[in-house]
C-alpha positions as CSV (number, residue, x, y, z in Angstrom):
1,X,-28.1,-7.9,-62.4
2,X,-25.0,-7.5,-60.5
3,X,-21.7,-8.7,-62.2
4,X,-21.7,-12.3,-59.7
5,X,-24.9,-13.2,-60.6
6,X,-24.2,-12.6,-64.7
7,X,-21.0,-14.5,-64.6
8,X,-22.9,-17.3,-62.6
9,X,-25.7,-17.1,-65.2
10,X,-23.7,-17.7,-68.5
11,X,-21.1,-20.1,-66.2
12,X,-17.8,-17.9,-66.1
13,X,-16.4,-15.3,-63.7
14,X,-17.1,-12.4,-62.2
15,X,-13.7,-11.0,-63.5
16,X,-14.3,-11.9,-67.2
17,X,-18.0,-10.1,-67.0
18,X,-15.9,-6.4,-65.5
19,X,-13.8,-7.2,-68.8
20,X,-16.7,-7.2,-70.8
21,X,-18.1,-4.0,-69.1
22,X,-15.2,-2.2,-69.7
23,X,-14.4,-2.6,-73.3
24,X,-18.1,-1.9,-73.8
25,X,-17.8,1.3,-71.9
26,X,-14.8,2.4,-73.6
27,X,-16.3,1.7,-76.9
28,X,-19.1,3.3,-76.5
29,X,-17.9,6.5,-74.1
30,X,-19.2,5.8,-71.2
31,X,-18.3,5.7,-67.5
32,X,-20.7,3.2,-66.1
33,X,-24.2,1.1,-66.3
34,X,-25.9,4.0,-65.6
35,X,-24.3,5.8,-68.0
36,X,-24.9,2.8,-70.9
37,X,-28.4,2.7,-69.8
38,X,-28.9,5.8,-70.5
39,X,-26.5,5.8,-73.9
40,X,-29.1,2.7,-75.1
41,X,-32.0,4.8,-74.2
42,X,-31.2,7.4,-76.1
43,X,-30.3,5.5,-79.2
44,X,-33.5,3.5,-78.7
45,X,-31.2,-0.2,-78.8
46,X,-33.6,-1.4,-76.7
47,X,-36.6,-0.3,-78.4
48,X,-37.6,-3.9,-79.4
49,X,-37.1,-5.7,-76.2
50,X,-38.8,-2.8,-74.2
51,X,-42.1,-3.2,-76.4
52,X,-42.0,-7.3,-76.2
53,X,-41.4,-7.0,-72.7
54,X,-44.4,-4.4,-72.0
55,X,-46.4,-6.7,-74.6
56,X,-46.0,-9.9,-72.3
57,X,-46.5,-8.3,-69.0
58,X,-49.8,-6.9,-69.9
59,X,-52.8,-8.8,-68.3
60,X,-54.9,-11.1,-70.6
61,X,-58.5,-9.7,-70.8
62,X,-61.4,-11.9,-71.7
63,X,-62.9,-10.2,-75.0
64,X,-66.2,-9.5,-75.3
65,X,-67.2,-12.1,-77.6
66,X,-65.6,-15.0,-75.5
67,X,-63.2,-15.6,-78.2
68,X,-58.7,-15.8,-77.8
69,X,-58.2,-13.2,-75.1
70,X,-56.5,-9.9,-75.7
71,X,-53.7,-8.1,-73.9
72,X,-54.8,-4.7,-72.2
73,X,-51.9,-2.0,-72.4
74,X,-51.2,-0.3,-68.9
């Protein structure tokens, strides 16, 4: 998301959210979002919300038995 539309999300401004960027930059060592993205990569800090996000946005298939569906994996 772009900085507006986080500050307009959690009801501050757009200046406070840059604030926030930067001392999270500068604490980690990086330069930019691009650069943190690929800092949290890396250090798998995403890990969890990556494999409940790829959990929920599998389709529900039917199983064979009729019973609670299942999720398929892509």
């Amino acid at each position: 998301m772009r900085n507006k539309e986080i500050a307009y999300q959690i009801g501050t401004t757009e200046q406070v959210i840059k604030n926030y960027l930067r001392k999270i930059y500068d604490k980690l060592g990086v330069s930019d979002r691009l650069e943190l993205a690929l800092y949290c990569l890396h250090h798998q800090l995403l890990k969890k919300y990556v494999d409940e996000a790829e959990a929920s946005a599998a389709p529900a298939v039917e199983s064979l038995d009729g019973q609670a569906p299942l999720r398929a994996k892509l």
